[in-house]
C-alpha positions in Angstrom: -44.2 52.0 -41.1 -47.9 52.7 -41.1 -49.6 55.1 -43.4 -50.6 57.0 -40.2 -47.1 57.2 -38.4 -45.5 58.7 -41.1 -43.9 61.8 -40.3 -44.2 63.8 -44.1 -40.6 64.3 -43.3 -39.0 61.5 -45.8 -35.4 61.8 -44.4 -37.2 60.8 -41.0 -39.7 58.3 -42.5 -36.3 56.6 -43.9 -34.6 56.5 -40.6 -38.0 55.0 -38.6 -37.9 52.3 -41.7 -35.1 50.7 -40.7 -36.7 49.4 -37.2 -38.7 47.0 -39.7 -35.1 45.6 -39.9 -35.7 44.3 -36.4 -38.8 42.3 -37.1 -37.7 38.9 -37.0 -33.7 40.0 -36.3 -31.8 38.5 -33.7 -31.3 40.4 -30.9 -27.5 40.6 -31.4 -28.7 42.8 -34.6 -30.8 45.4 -32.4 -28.1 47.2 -31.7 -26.7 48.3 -34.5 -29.9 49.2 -36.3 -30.8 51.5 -33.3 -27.7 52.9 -34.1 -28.1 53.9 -36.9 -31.2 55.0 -36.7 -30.3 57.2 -34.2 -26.9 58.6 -36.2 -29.6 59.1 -39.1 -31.9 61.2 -36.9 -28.8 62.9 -35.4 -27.9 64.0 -38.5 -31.2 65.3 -39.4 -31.4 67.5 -36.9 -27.8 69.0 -36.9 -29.0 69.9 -40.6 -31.7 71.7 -39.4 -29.4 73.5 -36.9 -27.4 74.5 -39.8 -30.1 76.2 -41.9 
């Protein structure tokens, strides 16, 4: 991810990452990296909740 996109949240720059998996993936791969991105993010914020 770009020096400018990144959030300053590292958990969350981590997640975003993982869409450079799709540069170049087949597109039978796409879905399980937004997946997990969004389980990641999910997560995130259900920590946040729990603070």
């Amino acid at each position: 991810m770009p020096e400018s996109a990144r959030t300053g949240h590292p958990p969350v720059d981590d997640a975003l990452d993982r869409l450079a998996a799709l540069d170049g993936a087949e597109t039978e791969a796409h879905p399980a990296v937004y997946e997990d991105v969004h389980q990641r993010l999910t997560d995130i914020l259900a920590a946040l909740d729990d603070e």
